[in-house]
Wavefront OBJ file of the C-alpha trace (Angstrom):
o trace
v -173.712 42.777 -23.903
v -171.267 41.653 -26.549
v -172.042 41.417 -30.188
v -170.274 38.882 -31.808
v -170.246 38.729 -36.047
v -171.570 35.097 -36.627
v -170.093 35.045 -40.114
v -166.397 36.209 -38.894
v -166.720 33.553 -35.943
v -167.744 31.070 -38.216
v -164.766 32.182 -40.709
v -162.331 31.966 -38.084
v -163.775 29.030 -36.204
v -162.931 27.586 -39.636
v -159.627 28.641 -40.288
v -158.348 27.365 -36.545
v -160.242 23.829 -37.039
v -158.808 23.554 -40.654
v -155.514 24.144 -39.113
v -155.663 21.335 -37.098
v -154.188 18.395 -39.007
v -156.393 15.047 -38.615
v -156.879 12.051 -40.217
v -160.022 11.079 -42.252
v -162.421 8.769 -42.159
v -165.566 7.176 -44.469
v -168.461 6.524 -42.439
v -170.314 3.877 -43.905
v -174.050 2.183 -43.882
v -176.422 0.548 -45.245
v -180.196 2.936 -46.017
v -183.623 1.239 -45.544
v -183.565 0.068 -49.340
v -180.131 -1.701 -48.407
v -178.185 0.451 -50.501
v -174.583 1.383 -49.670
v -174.457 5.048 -47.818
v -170.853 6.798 -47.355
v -169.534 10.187 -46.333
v -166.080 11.812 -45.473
v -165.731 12.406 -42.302
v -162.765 14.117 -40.268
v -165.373 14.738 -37.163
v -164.095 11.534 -35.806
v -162.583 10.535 -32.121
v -162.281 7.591 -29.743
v -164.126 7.962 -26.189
v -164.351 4.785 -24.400
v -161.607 1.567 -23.806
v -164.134 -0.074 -21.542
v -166.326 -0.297 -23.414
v -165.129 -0.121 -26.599
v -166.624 3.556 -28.152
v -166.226 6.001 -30.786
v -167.570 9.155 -32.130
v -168.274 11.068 -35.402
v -170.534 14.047 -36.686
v -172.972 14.723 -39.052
v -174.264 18.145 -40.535
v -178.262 17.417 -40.456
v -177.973 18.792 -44.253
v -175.980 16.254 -45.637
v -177.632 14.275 -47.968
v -176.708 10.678 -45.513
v -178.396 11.983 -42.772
v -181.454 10.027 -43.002
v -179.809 6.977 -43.629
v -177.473 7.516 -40.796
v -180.278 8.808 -38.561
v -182.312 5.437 -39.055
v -179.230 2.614 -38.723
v -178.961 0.911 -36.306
v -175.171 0.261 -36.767
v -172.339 1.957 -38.901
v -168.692 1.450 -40.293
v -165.752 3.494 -39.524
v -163.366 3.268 -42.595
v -159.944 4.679 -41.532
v -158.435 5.989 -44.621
v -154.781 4.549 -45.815
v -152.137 7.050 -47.358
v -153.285 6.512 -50.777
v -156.623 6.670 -50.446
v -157.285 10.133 -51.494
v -159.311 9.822 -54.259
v -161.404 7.761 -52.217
v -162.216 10.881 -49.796
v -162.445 13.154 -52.404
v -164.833 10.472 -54.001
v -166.568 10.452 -50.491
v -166.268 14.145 -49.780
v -168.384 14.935 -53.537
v -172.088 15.070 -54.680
v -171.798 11.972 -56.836
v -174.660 10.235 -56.844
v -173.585 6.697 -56.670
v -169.978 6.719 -55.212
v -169.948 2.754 -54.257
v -170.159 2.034 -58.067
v -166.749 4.181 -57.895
v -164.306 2.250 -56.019
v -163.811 -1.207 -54.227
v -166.157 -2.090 -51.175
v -167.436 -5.327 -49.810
v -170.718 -6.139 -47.450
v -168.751 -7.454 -44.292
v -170.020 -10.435 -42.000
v -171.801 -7.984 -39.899
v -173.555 -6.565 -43.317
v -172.097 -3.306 -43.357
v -170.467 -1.928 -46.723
v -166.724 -1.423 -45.788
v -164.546 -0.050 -48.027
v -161.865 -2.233 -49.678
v -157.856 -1.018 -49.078
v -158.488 0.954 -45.876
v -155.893 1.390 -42.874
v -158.695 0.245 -40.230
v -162.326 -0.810 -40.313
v -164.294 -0.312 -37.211
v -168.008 -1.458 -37.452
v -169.750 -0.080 -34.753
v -174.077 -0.661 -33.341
v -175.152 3.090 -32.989
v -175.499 3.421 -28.918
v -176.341 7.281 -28.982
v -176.953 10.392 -31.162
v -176.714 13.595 -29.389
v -178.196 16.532 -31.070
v -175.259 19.424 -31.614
v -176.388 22.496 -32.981
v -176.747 22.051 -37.001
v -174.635 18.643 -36.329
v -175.658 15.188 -34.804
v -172.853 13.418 -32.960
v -173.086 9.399 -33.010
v -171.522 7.521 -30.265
v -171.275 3.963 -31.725
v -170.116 0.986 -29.517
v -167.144 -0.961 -31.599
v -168.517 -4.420 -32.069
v -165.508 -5.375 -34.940
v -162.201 -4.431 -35.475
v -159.925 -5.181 -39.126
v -156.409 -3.184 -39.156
v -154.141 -2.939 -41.907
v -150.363 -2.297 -41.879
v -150.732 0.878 -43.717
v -150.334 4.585 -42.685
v -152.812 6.953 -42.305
v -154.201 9.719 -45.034
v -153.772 13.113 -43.338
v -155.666 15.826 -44.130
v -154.713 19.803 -43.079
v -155.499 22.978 -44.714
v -157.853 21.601 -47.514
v -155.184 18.947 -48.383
v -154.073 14.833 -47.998
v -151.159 13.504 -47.650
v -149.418 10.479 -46.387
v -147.505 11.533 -43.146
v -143.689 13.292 -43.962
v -140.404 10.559 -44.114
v -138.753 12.575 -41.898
v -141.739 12.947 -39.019
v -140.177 10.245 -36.951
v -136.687 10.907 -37.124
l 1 2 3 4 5 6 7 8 9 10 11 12 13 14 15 16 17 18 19 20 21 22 23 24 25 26 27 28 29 30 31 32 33 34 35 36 37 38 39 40 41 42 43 44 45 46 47 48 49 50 51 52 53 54 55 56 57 58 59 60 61 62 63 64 65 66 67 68 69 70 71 72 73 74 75 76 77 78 79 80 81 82 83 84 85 86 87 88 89 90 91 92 93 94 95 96 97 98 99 100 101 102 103 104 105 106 107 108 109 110 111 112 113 114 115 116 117 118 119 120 121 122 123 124 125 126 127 128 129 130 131 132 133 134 135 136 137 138 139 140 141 142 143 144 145 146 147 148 149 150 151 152 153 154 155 156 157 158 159 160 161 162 163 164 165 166 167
């Protein structure tokens, strides 16, 4: 049998995935008091055209995971190039980060967050238990885009994408 170091996995497990640029995303909701619940989230991937579905993660210690665990239905917010003080804002243990940048409750009463490249507001049609992580498949019910560019995150930092990418 083959021992494996958990920690050194972990660490390097890490260091490939952080290597691997991605964009970022604010997952959005509303908790059983109706107050506005967010988190950063990079964990996030489409999976269906027909029908319409996406996926994200959760770590089952994050403070949202109750409120994300209970709703019934959830907003994607795809982050614009110069939103990164809105996932750092996201991303942080402030208490109450709504109070901390523009959102509005959309017709579907979801918070969405104001300025963002995309808004996908999504019913919750599975949660799949992952290890220390639950993955939500949620089945896109509304769609806003923006003609923006995407914030990029790699290596523990944003960015917009490079001028010269797509020459």
């Amino acid at each position: 049998m083959v021992s494996v170091n958990v920690s050194t996995a972990q660490d390097e497990f890490k260091k490939a995935l952080g290597n691997y640029p991605t964009g970022v995303t604010v997952v959005t909701t509303f908790d059983d008091a109706n107050n506005p619940v967010g988190l950063t989230v990079n964990s996030f991937a489409s999976v269906s055209l027909d029908p319409l579905l996406i996926l994200w993660s959760i770590d089952k210690k994050s403070g949202s995971y109750p409120a994300f665990i209970e709703a019934e239905k959830f907003a994607v917010n795809i982050l614009a190039d110069d939103q990164a003080d809105i996932c750092s804002l996201f991303a942080s243990k402030v208490e109450d980060r709504f109070s901390q940048c523009k959102w509005e409750e959309s017709a579907r009463q979801l918070p969405v967050l104001s300025g963002s490249l995309a808004q996908l507001e999504c019913k919750t049609a599975k949660q799949i238990d992952a290890g220390d992580h639950i993955i939500f498949i949620g089945e896109v019910i509304h769609i806003h885009n923006e003609d923006k560019n995407p914030l990029l995150y790699h290596k523990r930092n944003f960015g917009a994408i490079p001028e010269n990418f797509y020459k």
